[in-house]
Steps between C-alpha positions, in 0.01 A plus 500: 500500500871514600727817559809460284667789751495238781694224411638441829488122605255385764556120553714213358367173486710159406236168443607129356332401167597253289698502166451306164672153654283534822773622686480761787569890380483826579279760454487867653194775498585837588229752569559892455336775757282623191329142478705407173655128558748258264607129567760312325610107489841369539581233200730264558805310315633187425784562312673776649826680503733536786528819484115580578280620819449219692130363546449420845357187595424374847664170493434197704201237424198773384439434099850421471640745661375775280221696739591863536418581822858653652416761147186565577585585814739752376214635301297551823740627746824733411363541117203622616634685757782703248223582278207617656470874424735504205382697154424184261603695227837489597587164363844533472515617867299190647720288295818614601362448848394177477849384389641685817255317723595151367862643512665167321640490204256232341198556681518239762398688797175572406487287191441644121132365479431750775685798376358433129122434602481856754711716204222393240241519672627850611519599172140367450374688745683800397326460112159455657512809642644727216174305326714352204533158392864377628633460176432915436640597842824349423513617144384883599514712190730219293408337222457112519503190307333152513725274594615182285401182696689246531305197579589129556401204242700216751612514828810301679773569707394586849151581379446084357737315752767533257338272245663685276807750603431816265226698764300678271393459098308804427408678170492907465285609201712891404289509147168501650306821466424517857531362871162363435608315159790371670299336738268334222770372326644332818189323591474373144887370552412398832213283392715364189746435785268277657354336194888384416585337833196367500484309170862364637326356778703799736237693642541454903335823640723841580807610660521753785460798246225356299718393209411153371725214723793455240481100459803524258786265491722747407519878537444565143306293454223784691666786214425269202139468684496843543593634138217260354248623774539880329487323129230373582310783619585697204756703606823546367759379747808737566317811315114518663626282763821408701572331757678576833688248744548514837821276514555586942796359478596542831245240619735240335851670426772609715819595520564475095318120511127456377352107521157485276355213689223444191807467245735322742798675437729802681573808288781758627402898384652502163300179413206622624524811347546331114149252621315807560676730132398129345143537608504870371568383177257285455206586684327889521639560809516887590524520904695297697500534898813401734674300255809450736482463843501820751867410603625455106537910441767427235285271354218765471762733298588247237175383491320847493825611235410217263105505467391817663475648157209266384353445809413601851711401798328543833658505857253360756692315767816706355347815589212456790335829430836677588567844394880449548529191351308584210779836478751248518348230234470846276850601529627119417208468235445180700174460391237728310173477731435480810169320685329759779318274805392721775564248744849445399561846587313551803306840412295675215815750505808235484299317195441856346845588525614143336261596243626835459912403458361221253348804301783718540746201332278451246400174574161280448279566809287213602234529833454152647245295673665177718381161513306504837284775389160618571152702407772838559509716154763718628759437281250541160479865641895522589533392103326773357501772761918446468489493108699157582413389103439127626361281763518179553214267699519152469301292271140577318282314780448456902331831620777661654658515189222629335430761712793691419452455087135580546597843723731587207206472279313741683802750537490500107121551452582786752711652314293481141629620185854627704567185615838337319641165487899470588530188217880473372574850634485346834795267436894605519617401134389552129242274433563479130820251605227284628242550231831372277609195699095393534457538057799296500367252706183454320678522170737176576 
């Protein structure tokens, strides 16, 4: 049995395992001096923001230049060497030094798969030996919700070699009864999903996330698909279910010019804008990620000014898991959610405090797995232990997807007859709007 009053850290301990694409990652163990240990994975993106900690790769002709040795070896040597001794429970502390031993403004030095892999499993560590689950740790004496998934249907973008260029069609289910519920309804979605595409002759495996490969010829053609996958389960789309887009339109916008390669044609902001407040109108569309690319902030405003009353408007490569930038997306009213990735950040505390100016503005608060992920629940904890309201995964298959829903599963059998799902109260904007535009839509 451990001794919560010595939390002090014995050793650190960097290794390479591999992610969800079979690509090199890392993953730290840290041991305590009373015998308690934690370990943590670094995910990985493929869409990713500028603005965001840099994931250090090796380079050169190793699996493509993605090994992770030059981290690892920061994990071994001067992170190791800063740490020993220091109180685990001090997470702040140990994160605030880790930044100051990488000393770069991104995370270069050292690299932001190293930093992100020792501060979890830190804080691992640190929950193993106050004997609590992680999720309770974090949340103390607060209460907590279960989060609203949000879970992919088809994938494309980066995560389907741009077959199609929306990244992500996913559905979030607000009027189910319970994080459990949610999830049945999804797989029977999921499986309608399937039975569609593959009736049209379309069904060609998964993308990165697990989402069904989007053999569309359009990009609407997936939200028509979509919208008769949740008829045909039952559901009601736009009221039990709606669905959220993950447009990451910097991966084929800049400078005020987007070119959808599936449609053939070249869109400037405003044009993209009406697309996207066309496809609100006529599909049940309630959450829509990075409609306008990082660099189109204007963009963002009118966009964000025109449909953030009837629907969600997350900043992901916007914001990278920025406290400031999410202050300064709040002031402009830029955008009305904001995406927390660990790894974007660098630390447990830089997410947390991204997570905590979201809050503060009022915003939608949305804890997110990346596409090179792995068997790591962390962030299923980080959802409930932060009250985030939602968390988003990736699709409803490939195990290291599943491991996260199925660790959220367990969190809410923990918690019994207190446990409480988020549903619509998780989302920035009166849901009745929506409930109005989807009894519209099936009335016409």
């Amino acid at each position: 049995m451990t001794d919560a009053t010595d939390a002090t850290i014995a050793t650190v301990r960097g290794r390479r395992v591999w992610d969800s694409r079979g690509r090199p990652t890392v993953e730290v163990e840290v041991a305590l001096a009373n015998g308690a240990s934690g370990r943590a994975i670094a995910p990985a993106g493929a869409s990713m923001g500028s603005g965001e900690a840099v994931d250090l790769r090796d380079g050169g002709n190793a699996f493509g230049g993605q090994d992770v040795t030059n981290a690892l070896a920061g994990v071994n040597g001067p992170i190791a060497s800063a740490l020993r001794s220091l109180d685990a429970y001090d997470q702040s502390g140990i994160d605030r030094l880790l930044m100051q031993l990488d000393g770069t403004p991104n995370l270069s030095r050292l690299g932001g798969n190293a930093l992100v892999a020792t501060s979890m499993a830190v804080l691992h560590a640190a929950a193993a030996s106050s004997r609590q689950p992680l999720w309770r740790y974090l949340a103390g004496d607060d209460a907590v919700r279960m989060p609203l998934p949000e879970i992919q249907i088809f994938g494309g973008g980066a995560h389907a070699a741009r077959r199609v260029d929306v990244q992500d069609f996913m559905i979030m289910c607000p009027s189910a009864g319970s994080f459990s519920e949610a999830l049945e309804w999804t797989a029977e979605v999921y499986r309608a999903a399937g039975a569609i595409m593959k009736r049209a002759g379309k069904l060609q495996g998964v993308a990165d996330e697990g989402g069904y490969w989007p053999a569309f010829d359009t990009n609407e053609e997936a939200l028509e698909a979509l919208t008769q996958a949740i008829m045909d389960s039952g559901l009601r789309p736009g009221e039990d279910v709606g669905i959220s887009l993950d447009i990451a339109a910097s991966e084929f916008g800049r400078n005020g010019r987007y070119t959808l390669a599936l449609d053939g044609r070249t869109l400037d902001t405003a044009q993209l804008s009406d697309m996207l407040g066309r496809w609100l109108d006529a599909y049940p569309i309630i959450s829509i990620e990075d409609p306008l690319a990082e660099d189109d902030e204007a963009g963002f405003r009118q966009f964000t000014q025109a449909y953030g009353s009837r629907c969600q408007i997350i900043g992901d490569d916007f914001l990278v898991t920025n406290a400031a930038r999410v202050e300064a997306a709040a002031s402009s009213r830029a955008v009305n959610a904001v995406l927390i990735k660990p790894n974007q950040a660098g630390t447990v505390s830089e997410a947390r405090a991204a997570l905590r100016a979201g809050k503060q503005a009022g915003f939608g608060t949305i804890v997110s797995a990346r596409s090179g992920e792995t068997e790591d629940v962390t962030i299923a904890h980080l959802a409930v232990g932060w009250n985030a309201g939602q968390l988003k995964v990736g699709s409803f298959s490939r195990s290291e997807r599943m491991a996260k829903w199925n660790e959220v599963l367990r969190i809410e059998e923990a918690l019994g007859a207190q446990a409480r799902f988020s549903g619509w109260a998780a989302l920035p904007f009166d849901h009745s709007a929506a409930a109005a535009s989807a009894s519209c839509r099936t009335n016409s």
